[in-house]
LUMMIDO-436698 format. One record per atom (N, C-alpha, C): x, y, z. Coordinates in pm, whole numbers, padded with zeros to 5 digits, always signed. Example, Ala and Ser with C-alpha at 12.3 -4.5 7.8 and 13.67 -1.06 7.14 Angstrom:
BEGIN
+01319-00569+00780;+01230-00450+00780;+01320-00330+00780;+01285-00225+00708;+01367-00106+00714;+01290+00003+00787;
# end
This chain:
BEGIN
-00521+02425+00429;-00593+02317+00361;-00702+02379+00273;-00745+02327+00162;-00815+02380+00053;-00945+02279+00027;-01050+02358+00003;-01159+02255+00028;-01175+02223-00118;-01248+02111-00163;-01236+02086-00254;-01334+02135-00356;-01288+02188-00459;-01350+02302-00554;-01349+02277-00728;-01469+02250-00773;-01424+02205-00925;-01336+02298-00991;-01253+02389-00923;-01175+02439-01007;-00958+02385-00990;-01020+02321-00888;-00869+02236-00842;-00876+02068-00859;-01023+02037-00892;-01037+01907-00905;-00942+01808-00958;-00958+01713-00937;-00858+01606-01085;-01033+01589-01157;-00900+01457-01268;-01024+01474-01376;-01162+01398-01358;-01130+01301-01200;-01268+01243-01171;-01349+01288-01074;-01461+01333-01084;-01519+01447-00970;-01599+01338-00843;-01559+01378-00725;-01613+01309-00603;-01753+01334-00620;-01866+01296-00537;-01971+01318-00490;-01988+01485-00424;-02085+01571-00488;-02068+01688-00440;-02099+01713-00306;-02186+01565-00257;-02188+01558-00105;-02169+01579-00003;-01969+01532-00065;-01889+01465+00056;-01821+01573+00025;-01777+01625+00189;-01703+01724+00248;-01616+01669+00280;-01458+01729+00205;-01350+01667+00207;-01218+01825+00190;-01160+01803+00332;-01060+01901+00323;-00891+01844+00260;-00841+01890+00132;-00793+01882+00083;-00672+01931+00049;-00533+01914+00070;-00438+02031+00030;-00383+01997-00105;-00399+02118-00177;-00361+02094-00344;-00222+02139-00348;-00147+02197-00227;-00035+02251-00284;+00121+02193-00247;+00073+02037-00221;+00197+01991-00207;+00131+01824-00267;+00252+01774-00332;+00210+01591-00427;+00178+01545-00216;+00090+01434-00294;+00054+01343-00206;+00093+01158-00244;+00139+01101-00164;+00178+00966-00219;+00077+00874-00306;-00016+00916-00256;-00157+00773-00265;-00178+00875-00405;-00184+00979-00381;-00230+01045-00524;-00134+01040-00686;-00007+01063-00622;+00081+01029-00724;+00121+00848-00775;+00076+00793-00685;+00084+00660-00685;-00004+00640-00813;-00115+00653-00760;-00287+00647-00890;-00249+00733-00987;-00136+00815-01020;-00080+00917-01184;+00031+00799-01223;+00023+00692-01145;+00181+00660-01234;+00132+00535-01242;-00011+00509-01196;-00075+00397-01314;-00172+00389-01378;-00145+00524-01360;-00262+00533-01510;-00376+00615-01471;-00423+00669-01351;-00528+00707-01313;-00574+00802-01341;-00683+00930-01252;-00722+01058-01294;-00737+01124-01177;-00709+01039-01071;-00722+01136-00963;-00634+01160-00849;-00579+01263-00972;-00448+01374-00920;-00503+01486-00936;-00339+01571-00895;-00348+01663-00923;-00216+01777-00970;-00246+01819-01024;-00107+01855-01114;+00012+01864-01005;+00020+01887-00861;+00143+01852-00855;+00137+01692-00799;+00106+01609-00815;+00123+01511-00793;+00183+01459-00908;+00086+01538-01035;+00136+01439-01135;+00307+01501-01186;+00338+01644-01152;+00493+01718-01132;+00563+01643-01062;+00524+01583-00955;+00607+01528-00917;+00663+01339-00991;+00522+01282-01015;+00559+01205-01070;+00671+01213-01226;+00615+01331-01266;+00710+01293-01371;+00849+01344-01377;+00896+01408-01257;+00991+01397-01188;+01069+01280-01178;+01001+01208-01072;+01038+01087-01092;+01089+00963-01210;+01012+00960-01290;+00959+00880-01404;+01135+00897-01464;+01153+01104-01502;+01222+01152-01551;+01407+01090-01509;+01384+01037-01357;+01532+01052-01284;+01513+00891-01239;+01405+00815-01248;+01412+00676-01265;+01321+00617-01358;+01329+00619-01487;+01242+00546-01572;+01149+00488-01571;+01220+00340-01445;+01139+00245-01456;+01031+00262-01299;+01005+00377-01280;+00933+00344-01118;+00782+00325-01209;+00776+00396-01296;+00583+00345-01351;+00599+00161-01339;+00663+00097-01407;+00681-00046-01376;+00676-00058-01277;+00755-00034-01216;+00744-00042-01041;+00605-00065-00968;+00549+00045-01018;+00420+00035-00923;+00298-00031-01017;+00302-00036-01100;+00245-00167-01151;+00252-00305-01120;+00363-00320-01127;+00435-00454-01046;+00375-00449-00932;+00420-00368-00815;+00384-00344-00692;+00237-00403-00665;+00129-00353-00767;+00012-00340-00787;-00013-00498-00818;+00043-00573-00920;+00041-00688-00926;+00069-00779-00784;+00184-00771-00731;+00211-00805-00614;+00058-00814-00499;+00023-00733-00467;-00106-00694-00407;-00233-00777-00441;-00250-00827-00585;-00298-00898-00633;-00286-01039-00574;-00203-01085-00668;-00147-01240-00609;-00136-01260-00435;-00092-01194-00384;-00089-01224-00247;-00207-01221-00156;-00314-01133-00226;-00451-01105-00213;-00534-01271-00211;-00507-01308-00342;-00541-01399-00384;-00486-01540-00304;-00362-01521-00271;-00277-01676-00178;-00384-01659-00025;-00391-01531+00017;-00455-01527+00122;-00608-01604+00147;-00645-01560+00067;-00844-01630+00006;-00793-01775+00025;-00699-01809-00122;-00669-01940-00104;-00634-02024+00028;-00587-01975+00132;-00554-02007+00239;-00690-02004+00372;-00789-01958+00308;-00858-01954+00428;-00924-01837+00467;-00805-01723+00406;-00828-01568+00486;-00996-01549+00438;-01054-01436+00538;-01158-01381+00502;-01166-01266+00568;-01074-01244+00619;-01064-01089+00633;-00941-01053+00624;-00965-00887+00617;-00844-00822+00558;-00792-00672+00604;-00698-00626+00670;-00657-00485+00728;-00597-00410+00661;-00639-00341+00558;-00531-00296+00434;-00511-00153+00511;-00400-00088+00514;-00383+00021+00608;-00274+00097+00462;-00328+00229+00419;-00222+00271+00337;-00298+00253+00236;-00427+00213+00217;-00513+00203+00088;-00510+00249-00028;-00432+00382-00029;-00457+00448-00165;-00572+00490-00222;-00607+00546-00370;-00682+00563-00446;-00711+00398-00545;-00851+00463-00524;-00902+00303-00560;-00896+00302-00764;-00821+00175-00747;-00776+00159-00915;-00792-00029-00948;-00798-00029-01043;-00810-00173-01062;-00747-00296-00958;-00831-00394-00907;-00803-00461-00861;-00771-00447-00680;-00837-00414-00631;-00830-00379-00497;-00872-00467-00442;-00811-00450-00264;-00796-00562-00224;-00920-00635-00186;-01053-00572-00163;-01188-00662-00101;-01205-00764-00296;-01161-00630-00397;-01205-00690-00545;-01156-00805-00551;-01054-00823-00536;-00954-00958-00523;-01016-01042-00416;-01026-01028-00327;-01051-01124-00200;-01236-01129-00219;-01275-01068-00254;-01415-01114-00302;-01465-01184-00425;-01359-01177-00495;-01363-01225-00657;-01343-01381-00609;-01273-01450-00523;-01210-01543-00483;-01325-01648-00349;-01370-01520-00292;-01411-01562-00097;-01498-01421-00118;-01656-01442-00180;-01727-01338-00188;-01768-01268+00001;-01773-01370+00083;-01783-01317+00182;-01646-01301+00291;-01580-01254+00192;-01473-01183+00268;-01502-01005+00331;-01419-01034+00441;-01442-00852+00461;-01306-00808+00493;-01341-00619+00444;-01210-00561+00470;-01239-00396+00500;-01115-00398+00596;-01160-00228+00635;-01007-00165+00552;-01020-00085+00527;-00946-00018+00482;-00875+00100+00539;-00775+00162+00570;-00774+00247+00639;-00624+00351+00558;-00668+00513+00591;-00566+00586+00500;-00565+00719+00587;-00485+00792+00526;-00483+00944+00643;-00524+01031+00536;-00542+01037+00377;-00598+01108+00319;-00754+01108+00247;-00792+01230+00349;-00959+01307+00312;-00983+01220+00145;-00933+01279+00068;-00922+01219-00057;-00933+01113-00114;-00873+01031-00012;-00883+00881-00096;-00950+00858-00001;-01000+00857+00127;-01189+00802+00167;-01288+00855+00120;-01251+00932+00062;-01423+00996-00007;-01401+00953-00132;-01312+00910-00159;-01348+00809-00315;-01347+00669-00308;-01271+00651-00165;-01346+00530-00127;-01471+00485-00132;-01543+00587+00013;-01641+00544+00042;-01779+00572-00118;-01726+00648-00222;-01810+00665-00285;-01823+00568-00406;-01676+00480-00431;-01640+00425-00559;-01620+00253-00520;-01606+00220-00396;-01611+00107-00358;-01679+00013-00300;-01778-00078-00350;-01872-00120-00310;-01881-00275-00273;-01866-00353-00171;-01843-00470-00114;-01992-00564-00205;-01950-00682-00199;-02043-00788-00209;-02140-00785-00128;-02284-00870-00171;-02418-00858-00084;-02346-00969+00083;-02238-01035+00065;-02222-01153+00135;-02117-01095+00222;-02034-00985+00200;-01912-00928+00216;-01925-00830+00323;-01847-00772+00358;-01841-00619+00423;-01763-00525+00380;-01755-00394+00329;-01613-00287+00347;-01634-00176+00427;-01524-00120+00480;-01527-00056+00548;-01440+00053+00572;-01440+00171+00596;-01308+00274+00525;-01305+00320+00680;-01171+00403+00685;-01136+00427+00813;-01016+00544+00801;-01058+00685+00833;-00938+00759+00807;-00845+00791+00916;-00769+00731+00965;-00626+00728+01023;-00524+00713+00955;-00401+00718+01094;-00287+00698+01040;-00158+00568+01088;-00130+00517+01010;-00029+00395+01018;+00028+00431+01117;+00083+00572+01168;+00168+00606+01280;+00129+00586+01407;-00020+00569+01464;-00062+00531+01543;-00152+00398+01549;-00093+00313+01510;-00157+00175+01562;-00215+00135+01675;-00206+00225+01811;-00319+00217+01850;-00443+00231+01806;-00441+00383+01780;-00552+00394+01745;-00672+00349+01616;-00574+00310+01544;-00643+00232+01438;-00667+00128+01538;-00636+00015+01589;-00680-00083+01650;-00811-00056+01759;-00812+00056+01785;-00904+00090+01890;-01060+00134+01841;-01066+00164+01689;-01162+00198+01607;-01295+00108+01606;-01383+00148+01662;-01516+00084+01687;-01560-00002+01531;-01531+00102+01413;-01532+00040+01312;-01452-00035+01234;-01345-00079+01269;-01285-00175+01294;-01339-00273+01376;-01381-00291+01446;-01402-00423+01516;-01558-00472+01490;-01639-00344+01447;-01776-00370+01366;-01747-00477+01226;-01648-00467+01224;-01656-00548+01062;-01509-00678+01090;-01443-00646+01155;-01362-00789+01169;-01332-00828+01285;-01358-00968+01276;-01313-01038+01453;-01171-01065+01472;-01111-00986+01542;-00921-01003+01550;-00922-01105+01559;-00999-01241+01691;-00999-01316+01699;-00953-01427+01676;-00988-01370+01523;-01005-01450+01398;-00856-01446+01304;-00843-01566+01214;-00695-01452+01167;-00743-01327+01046;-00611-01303+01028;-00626-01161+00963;-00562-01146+00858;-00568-01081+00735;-00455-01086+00659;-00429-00900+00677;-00337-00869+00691;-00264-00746+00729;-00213-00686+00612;-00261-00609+00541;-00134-00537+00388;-00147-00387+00441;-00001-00406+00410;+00110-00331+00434;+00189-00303+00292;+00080-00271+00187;+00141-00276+00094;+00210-00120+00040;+00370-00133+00009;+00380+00001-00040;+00393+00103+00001;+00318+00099+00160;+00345+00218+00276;+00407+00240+00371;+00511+00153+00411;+00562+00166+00528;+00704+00279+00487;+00747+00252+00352;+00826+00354+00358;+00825+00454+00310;+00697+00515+00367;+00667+00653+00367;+00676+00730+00572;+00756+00610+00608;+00784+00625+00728;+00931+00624+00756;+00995+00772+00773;+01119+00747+00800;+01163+00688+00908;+01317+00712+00945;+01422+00658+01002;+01448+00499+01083;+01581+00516+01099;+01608+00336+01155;+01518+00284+01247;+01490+00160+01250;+01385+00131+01358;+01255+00199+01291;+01195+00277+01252;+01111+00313+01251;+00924+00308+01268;+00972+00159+01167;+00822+00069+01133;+00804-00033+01223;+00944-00084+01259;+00914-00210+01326;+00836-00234+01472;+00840-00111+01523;+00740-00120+01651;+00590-00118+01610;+00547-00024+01500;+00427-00008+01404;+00370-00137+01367;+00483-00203+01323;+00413-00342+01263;+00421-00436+01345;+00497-00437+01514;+00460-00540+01611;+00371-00509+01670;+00297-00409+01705;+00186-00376+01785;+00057-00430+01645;+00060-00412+01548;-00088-00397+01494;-00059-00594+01508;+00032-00629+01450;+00038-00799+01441;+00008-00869+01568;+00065-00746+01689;+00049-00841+01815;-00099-00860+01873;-00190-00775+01809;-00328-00760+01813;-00416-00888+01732;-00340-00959+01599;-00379-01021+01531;-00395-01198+01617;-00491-01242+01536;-00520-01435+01615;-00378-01478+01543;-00313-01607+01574;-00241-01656+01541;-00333-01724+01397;-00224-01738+01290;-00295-01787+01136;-00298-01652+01095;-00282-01530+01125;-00305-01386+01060;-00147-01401+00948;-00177-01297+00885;-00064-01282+00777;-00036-01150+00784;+00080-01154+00749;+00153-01047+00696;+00148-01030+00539;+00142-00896+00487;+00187-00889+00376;+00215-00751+00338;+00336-00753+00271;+00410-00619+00275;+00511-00640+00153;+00560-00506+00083;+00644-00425-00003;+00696-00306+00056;+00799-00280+00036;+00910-00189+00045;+01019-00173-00018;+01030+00001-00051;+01083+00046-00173;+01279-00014-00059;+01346+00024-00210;+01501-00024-00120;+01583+00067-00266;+01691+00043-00199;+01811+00147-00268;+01932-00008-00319;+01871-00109-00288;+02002-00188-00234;+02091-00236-00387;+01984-00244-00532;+02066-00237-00610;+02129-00123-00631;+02116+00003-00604;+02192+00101-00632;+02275+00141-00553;+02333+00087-00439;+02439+00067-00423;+02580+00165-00441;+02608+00214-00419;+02791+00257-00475;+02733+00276-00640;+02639+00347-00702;+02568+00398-00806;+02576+00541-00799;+02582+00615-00889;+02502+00726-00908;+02361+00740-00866;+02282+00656-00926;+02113+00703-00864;+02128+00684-00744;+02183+00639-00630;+02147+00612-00489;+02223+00816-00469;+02336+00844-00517;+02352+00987-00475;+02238+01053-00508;+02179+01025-00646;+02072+01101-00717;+01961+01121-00602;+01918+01013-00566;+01780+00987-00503;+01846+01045-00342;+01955+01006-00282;+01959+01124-00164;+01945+01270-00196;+02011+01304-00292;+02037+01478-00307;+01861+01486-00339;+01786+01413-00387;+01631+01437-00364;+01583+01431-00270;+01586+01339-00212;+01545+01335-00055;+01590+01461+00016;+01706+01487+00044;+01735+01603+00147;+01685+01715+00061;+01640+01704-00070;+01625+01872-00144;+01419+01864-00067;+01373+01776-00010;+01235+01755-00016;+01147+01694-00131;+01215+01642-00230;+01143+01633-00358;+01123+01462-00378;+01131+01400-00257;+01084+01261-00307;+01065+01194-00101;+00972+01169-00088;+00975+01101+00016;+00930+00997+00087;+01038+00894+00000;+01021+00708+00014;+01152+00725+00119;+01159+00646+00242;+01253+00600+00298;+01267+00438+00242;+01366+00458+00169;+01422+00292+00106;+01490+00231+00250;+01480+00081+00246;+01568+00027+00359;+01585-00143+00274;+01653-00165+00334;+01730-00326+00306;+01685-00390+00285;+01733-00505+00213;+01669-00648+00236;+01687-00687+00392;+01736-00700+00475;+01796-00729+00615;+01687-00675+00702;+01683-00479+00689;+01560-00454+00765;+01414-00489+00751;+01410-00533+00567;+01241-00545+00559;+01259-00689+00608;+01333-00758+00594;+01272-00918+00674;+01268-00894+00786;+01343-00799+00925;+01314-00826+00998;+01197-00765+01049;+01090-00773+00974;+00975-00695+01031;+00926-00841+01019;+00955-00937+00934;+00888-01061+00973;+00903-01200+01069;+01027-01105+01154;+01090-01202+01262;+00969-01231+01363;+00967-01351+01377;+00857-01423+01495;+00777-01460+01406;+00764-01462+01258;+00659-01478+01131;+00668-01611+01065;+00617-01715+01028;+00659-01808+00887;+00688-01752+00773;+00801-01713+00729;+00786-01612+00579;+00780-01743+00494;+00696-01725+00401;+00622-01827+00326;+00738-01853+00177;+00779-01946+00157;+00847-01928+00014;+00816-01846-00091;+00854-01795-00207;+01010-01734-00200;+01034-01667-00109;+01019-01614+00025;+01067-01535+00099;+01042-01357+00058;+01172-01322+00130;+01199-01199+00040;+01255-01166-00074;+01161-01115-00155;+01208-01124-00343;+01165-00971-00340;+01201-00965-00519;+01149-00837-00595;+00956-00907-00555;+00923-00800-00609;+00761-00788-00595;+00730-00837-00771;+00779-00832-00819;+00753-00874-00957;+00770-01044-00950;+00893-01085-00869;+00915-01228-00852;+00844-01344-00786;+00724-01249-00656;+00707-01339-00522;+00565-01387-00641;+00602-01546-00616;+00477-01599-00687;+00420-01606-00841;+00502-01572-00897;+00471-01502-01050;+00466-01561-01158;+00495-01694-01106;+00471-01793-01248;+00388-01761-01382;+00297-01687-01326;+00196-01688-01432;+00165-01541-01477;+00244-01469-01467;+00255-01380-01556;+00327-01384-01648;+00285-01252-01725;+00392-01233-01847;+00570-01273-01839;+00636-01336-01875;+00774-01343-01875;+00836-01295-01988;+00952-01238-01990;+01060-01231-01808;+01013-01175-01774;+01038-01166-01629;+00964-01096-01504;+01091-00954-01497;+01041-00852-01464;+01158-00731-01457;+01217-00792-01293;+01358-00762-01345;+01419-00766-01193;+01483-00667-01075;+01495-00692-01000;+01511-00598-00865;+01588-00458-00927;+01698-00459-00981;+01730-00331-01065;+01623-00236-01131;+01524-00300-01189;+01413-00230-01233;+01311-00231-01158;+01275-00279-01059;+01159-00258-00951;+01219-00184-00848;+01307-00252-00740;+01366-00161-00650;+01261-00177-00562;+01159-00287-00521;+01061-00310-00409;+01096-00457-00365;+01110-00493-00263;+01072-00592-00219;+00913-00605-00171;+00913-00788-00163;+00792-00797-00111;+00794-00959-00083;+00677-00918+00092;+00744-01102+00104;+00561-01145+00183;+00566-01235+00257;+00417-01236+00294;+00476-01351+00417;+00430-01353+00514;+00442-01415+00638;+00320-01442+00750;+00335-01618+00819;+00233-01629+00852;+00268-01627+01045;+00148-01567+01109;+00159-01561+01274;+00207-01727+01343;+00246-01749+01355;+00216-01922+01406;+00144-01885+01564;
# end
C-alpha cells in the first residue's frame, strides 16, 4: 500500500492532514466510477482501465450516468415518502448529487451515514461533504462483506435510529461481489436489522441483453483475464433480493427507465445501460 504522495495524486488534492493509505497500483471501482463521469479523482490506472472499458463497451460512460441519475430520483421518492434517513453502503467518490445532497435538498433534516472500504473515498468524504445545520452525515470505512459489522458500528447508531425506517442504497455495488447466492444473505441481514417502512434501493450491472452475443464472450474472456470486475447477474436474481419486499412500480427496469418521466427523452434502453434498478418497501 502506498501512502499518499503529491507525486501519485489525482488532479484533486485531499487535505494534507488526513492520513490515508492508498494503493496506486491496481484501478479501484469507486475511483474509476468518478473517471467515467467526469471526475478528477483518479488515477491513471483507474482511468486505463476505464478507457478500456469505454473502448470494448461504448456505452458504459452512459451507463453510469444513468446509474447516477437513478440514485437521484429514488433519493428523492424516498424524502417524498417520509424517509429521513439513509444507509448508503458503497458510497463512492463524492460527485454531483449525492445522496444526503438529494435527501437534504428535499428533507433538510435528513441524515445519512455513508459507508465504503476505500481510505480514499472517506477522506474525501469526510473532507468534501458537508451535511445541513438541521441534518447529520456520517462516513464509515467498512465493508459490504460484513454486515455485521457495519451494523454493529457505534457510529452508525450515533446518527440513525434502526428503529426507525431506513432507506438502504445499494446503489451500483453489490456486483462487485462475486458468485451465485452471493449478495443475498448480505442484503437479508442488513434489511433484517431495518424497522418495517425501511426501503430498499438498488442497481445491478447484468449481461442479460447480451445474451448468445459476442460482448457477453468479450466481457467473460475479461473477467477471467482480471481486467474487469463487475459480477453481472439476472433480472430473476436481482429481484430476488427483493423477495419479502413491496417492489414499488415499475418494478425491475433499466435504471434509466425506473421513474423517468421527466427526463430528457428517449430514455437509453437496457441494451445500452445493462443495469437494472428497482426500489422496494419492508412491510
Amino acid at each position: 500500500m502506498a501512502r499518499w504522495s503529491s507525486q501519485d495524486s489525482p488532479d484533486s488534492a485531499l487535505p494534507d492532514a488526513v492520513p490515508v493509505q492508498i494503493d496506486t497500483s491496481v484501478p479501484h471501482p469507486a475511483r474509476r466510477y468518478n473517471y467515467l463521469l467526469g471526475g478528477k479523482d483518479n488515477f491513471a490506472v483507474d482511468r486505463a482501465s476505464g478507457d478500456e472499458m469505454v473502448q470494448r463497451f461504448p456505452t458504459v460512460r452512459v451507463a453510469a450516468i444513468e446509474n447516477r441519475m437513478f440514485l437521484r430520483r429514488a433519493t428523492r421518492f424516498l424524502t417524498e415518502a417520509g424517509v429521513r434517513q439513509f444507509l448508503d453502503i458503497g458510497t463512492g467518490l463524492p460527485t454531483a448529487d449525492n445522496t444526503h445532497e438529494v435527501a437534504q435538498r428535499y428533507a433538510p433534516d435528513s441524515r445519512v451515514v455513508y459507508v465504503d472500504n476505500d481510505p480514499m473515498v472517506m477522506a474525501h468524504a469526510r473532507a468534501l461533504l458537508t451535511s445541513t445545520p438541521e441534518g447529520r452525515t456520517t462516513y464509515i470505512e467498512d465493508d459490504l462483506r460484513s454486515p455485521a459489522d457495519i451494523l454493529a458500528r457505534p457510529e452508525l447508531h450515533a446518527t440513525l435510529d434502526l428503529s426507525q425506517p431506513v432507506g438502504l442504497m445499494l446503489v451500483a455495488v453489490l456486483h462487485f461481489i462475486g458468485g451465485d447466492g452471493g449478495v443475498a444473505p448480505i442484503v437479508r441481514t442488513l434489511l433484517d436489522a431495518l424497522a418495517p417502512g425501511s426501503y430498499l434501493v438498488a442497481s445491478h450491472s447484468t449481461a442479460d441483453p447480451w445474451v448468445g452475443s459476442e460482448p457477453l464472450i468479450e466481457y467473460q474472456q475479461l473477467f477471467l483475464a482480471g481486467k474487469v470486475d463487475i459480477w453481472p447477474r439476472t433480472q430473476a436474481e436481482f429481484a430476488a433480493l427483493f423477495d419479502g419486499l413491496e417492489l414499488l412500480p415499475p418494478g425491475v427496469t433499466s435504471v434509466s427507465e425506473w421513474r423517468a418521466d421527466e427526463e430528457p427523452q428517449p430514455r437509453p434502453d437496457l441494451t445500452e445501460i445493462a443495469i437494472y434498478g428497482a426500489v422496494g418497501r419492508k412491510p
